[in-house]
C-alpha positions, 0 to 999 in steps of 0.5 A: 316296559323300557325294552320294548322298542328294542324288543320289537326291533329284535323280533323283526330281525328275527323274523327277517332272517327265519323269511330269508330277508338277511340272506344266509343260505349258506352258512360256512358251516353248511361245507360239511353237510352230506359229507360228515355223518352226523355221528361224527360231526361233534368231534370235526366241528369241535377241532374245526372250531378250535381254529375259527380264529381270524380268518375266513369260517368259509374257507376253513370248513371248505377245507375241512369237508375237503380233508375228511372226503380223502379217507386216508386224512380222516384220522386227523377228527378222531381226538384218539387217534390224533392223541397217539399219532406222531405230530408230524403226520398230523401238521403235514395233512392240516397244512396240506389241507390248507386248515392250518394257516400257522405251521406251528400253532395250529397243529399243536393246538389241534393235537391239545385240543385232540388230546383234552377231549380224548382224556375226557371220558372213556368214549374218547370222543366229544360226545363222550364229554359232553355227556360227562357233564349231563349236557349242562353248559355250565358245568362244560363252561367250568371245565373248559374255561377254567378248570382246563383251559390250557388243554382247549386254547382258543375253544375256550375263549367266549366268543368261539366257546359260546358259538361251539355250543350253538353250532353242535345244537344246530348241526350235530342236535345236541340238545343242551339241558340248559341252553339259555345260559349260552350267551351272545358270541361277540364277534365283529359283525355281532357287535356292530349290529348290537351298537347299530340297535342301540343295545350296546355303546360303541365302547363295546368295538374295543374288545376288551374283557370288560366289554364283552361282560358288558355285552353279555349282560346285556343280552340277559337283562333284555331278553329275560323272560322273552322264551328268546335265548341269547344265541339264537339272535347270534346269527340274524345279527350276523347276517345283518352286519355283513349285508350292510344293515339293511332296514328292519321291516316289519313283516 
């Protein structure tokens, strides 16, 4: 079999990272654990998600945690509520909590993003939407990145679309009917650890639409018939870029 170098080399890595070797402990999105009751953590990991852009995921959900513990700010990860709130009561506690960066753009992608899952189902809510769909990635794909991808900026880009899924599975226990179609988030670090195996040619650093196809093909290709998914690889490759690529050792 062509891939089985490669394969082993994946299944070190994973093991690597289940035995601790790759560190991790704490990842950014651990900030909310204890602090959001599970009921509610699809709705504030999906408005927390749609500002994962470009800046440190740390930072981001430390200050999230820190806005929902202040109850009077709690109201900012109800899509209903922000949906009929006056915007400047919003901007105000996103800036205050320092969630929001941009004065202007990240509000008012809060509220878009606020108001399309409020206007998704009668439940209003991010649960409400997903179960709209039966919880078919596919059909969520359809609607957010195609149907209303003006309603979902920045969630409905591939790398934080594909992440969101893997992170409502894993903190929220969504379980998605077919999660094997959720593909590679092609973040930074995911790339260089991929161009590092030997999976992609370093091209794939450029960013460009037609790379991250690339790369998601080739996550597909290799892994077909594997019982592997795509996205449980994300993290591990994660881990291992930002630890500097550590050498793959066989447990």
């Amino acid at each position: 079999m062509t891939n089985t170098p490669l394969l082993q080399k994946i299944e070190c890595l994973l093991r690597m990272y289940e035995n601790g070797a790759l560190g991790g402990e704490v990842m950014p999105e651990d900030a909310l654990i204890g602090v959001v009751p599970e009921n509610k953590l699809p709705d504030v990991l999906t408005l927390g998600m749609s500002l994962n852009y470009q800046r440190s995921s740390y930072a981001l959900w430390r200050a999230i945690a820190n806005a929902y513990r202040d109850e009077s700010s709690r109201w900012i990860f109800c899509p209903q509520k922000v949906a009929a709130e006056d915007q400047a009561s919003l901007k105000k506690i996103l800036l205050r909590f320092r969630i929001a960066l941009q004065p202007n753009r990240h509000p008012d992608i809060w509220f878009r993003v606020a108001s399309g899952i409020s206007h998704s189902s009668t439940e209003k809510d991010v649960q409400g939407l997903l179960g709209s769909v039966h919880f078919d990635v596919s059909r969520l794909k359809i609607i957010i990145q195609v149907e209303r991808k003006k309603e979902f900026p920045y969630l409905s880009g591939p790398k934080i679309f594909n992440y969101w899924l893997y992170v409502l599975e894993k903190y929220a226990g969504i379980q998605w009917t077919s999660r094997e179609r959720i593909t590679i988030a092609p973040d930074t670090h995911v790339l260089q650890a991929m161009v590092k195996l030997g999976l992609c040619p370093p091209e794939v650093l450029n960013g460009r639409a037609e790379d991250r196809q690339h790369v998601s093909d080739a996550w597909r290709e290799l892994l077909v018939g594997t019982g592997i998914a795509p996205i449980d690889v994300h993290t591990p490759l994660w881990l291992w870029s930002r630890a500097d690529f550590p050498p793959l050792v066989r447990n």
